[in-house]
N, C-alpha and C positions, 0 to 999 in steps of 0.2 A: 790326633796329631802325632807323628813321628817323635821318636825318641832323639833325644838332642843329639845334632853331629859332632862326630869331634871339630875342632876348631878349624883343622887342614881341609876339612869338607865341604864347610860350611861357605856359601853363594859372600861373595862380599855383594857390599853397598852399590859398588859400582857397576857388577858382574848383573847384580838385580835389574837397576835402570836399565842397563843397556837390553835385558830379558823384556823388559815392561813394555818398551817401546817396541820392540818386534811385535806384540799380542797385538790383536785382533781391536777394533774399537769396542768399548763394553767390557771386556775384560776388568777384572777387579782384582788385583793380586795384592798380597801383606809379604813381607819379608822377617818371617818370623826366626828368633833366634837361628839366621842363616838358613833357613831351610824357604824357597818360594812358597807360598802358599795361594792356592786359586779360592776367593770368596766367590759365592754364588750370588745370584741375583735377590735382594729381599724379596720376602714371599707381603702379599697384600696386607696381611694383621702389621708386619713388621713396619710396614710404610706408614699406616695408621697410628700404630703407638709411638713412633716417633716424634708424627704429626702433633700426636695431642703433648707429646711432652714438649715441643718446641712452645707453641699456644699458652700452655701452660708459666713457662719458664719465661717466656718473652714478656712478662709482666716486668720483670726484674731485668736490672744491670749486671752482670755476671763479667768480672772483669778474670777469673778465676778461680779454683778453686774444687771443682764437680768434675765431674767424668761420668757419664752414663754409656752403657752396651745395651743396645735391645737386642739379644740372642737370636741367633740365626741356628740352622741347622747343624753346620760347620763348627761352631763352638762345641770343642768338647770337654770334659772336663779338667784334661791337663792343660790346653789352649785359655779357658777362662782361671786356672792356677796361675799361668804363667803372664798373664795380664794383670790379676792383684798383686802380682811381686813388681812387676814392671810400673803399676802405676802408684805404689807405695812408696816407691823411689821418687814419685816426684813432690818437691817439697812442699809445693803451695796445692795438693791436692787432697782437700780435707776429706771429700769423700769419693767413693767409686763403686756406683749403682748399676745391677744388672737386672734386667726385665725380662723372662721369659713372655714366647709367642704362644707358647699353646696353652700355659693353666694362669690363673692371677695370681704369678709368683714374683715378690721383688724383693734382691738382696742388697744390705745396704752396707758398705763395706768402712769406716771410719779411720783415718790416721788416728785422732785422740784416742783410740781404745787399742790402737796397734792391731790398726786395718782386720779385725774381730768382725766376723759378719753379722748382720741382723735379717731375718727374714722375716716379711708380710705375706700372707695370704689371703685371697679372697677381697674382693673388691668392698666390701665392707669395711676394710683394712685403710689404714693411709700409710704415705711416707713419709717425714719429715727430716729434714737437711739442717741440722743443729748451728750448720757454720754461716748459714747463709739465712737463717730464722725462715725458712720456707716449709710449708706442706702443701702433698696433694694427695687427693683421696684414690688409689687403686682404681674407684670406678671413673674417675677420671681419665688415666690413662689407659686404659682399655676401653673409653665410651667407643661407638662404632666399631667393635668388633664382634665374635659369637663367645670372647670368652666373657662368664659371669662368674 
């Protein structure tokens, strides 16, 4: 991701829409700290681990609270920085979970600990969601894919 624009540079709100609505149908665009940003199409793993976390999640009532990213290509490291400050600011957001697509890697990101990461690996591993008394085992979220 580019380095932040100055403020004078930076696409407003409205300047975005009006960009959004000219693209192409399929287009996916985010409007990141002012700058457009074009997402790409999720790759197959990506559709699946979301799959299974929806399945998963869909046991419970979730009226708030969780935030998950299952990592696209496009994520890069200042991009998923700039998403734990951004979603640290939100108040009822106890945690903010990011899924890698290509290793069984999941970070678990907590307001109570001052949004302090936790990492699992390997689907042997589980996650659990302290705010919301949930777990799910890694091999879970990755059943149906080639990652083990």
């Amino acid at each position: 991701m580019a380095a932040k624009l100055a403020e004078a540079d930076q696409v407003a709100v409205e300047e975005f829409l009006a960009f959004y609505e000219a693209r192409p149908n399929g287009e996916k665009w985010e409007l990141i700290e002012g700058i457009a940003v074009m997402s790409p199409a999720p790759t197959e793993w990506h559709q699946v681990i979301a799959g299974n976390l929806t399945m998963a999640l869909g046991q419970y009532t979730l009226t708030s609270g969780l935030l998950f990213k299952v990592l696209s290509k496009s994520n890069t490291k200042a991009d998923q920085a700039w998403r734990r400050r951004v979603y640290a600011s939100v108040p009822n957001c106890q945690h903010y979970v990011t899924i890698a697509t290509r290793t069984a890697e999941v970070n678990r990101y907590d307001r109570a600990s001052g949004s302090q990461g936790t990492t699992m690996n390997g689907t042997a591993s589980a996650l659990s969601l302290p705010a919301i008394d949930f777990a799910i085992p890694l091999s879970t979220i990755y059943r149906w894919t080639t990652i083990t």
